[in-house]
C-alpha positions in Angstrom: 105.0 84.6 396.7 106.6 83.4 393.4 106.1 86.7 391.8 107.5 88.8 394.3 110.6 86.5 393.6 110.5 87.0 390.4 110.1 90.8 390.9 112.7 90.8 393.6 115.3 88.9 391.3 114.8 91.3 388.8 115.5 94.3 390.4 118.7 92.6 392.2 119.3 91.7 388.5 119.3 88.0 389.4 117.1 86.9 386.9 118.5 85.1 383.7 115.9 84.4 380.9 115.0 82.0 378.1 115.0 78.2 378.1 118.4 77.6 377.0 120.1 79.9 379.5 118.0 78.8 382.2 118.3 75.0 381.3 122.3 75.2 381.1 122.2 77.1 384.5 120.3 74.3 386.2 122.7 71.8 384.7 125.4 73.4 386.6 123.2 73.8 389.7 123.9 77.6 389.5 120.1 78.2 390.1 118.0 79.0 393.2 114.3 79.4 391.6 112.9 78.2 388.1 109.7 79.6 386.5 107.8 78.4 383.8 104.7 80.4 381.7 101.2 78.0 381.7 101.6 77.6 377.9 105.4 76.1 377.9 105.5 73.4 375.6 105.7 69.9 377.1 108.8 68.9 376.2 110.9 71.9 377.4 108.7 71.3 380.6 109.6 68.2 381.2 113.1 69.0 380.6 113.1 71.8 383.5 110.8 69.4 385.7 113.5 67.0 385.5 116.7 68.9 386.4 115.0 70.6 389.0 114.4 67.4 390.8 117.9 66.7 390.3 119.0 69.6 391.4 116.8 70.7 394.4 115.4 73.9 393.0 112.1 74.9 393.1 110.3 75.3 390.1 107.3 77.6 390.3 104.5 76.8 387.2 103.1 80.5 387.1 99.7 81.0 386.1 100.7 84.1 383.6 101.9 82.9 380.0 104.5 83.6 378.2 103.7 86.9 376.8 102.6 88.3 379.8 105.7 86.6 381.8 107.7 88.7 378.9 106.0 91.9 379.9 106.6 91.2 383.7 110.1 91.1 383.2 110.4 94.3 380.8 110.9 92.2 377.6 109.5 93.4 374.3 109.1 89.4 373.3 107.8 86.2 375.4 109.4 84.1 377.5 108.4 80.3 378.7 111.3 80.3 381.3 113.6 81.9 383.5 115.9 81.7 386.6 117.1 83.0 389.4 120.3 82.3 390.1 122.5 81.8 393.2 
């Protein structure tokens, strides 16, 4: 089900990528769904753990990694997170 969210939020162009981006949205609490590729480093993954507890958004660990989350979401480079926001 997570990746026909993610599919979904990218055609509705709802879907912000990269770790900074999607960390600073979920600061704010502008996010509905968080993904994360299975080779995310630990420390940025414990980072997005955290403020999605905080924050009450559901944080989907997809078992794709980070080049191939890049290629699902029609980027030419990889990407360990990304967001869907509200």
């Amino acid at each position: 089900m997570s990746m026909d969210n993610l599919k979904k939020a990218l055609k509705d162009n709802k879907l912000i990528v990269g770790s900074d981006e999607t960390l600073k949205l979920l600061k704010k609490g502008k996010t509905k769904e968080a993904f994360v590729s299975s080779n995310c480093q630990a420390e940025s993954l414990n980072s997005l753990e955290k403020y999605c507890e905080i924050n009450k958004c559901k944080l989907d660990k997809l078992k794709e990694n980070s080049k191939e989350l890049g290629a699902i979401c029609k980027k030419p480079f990889s990407i360990n997170m990304c967001c869907i926001i509200k």
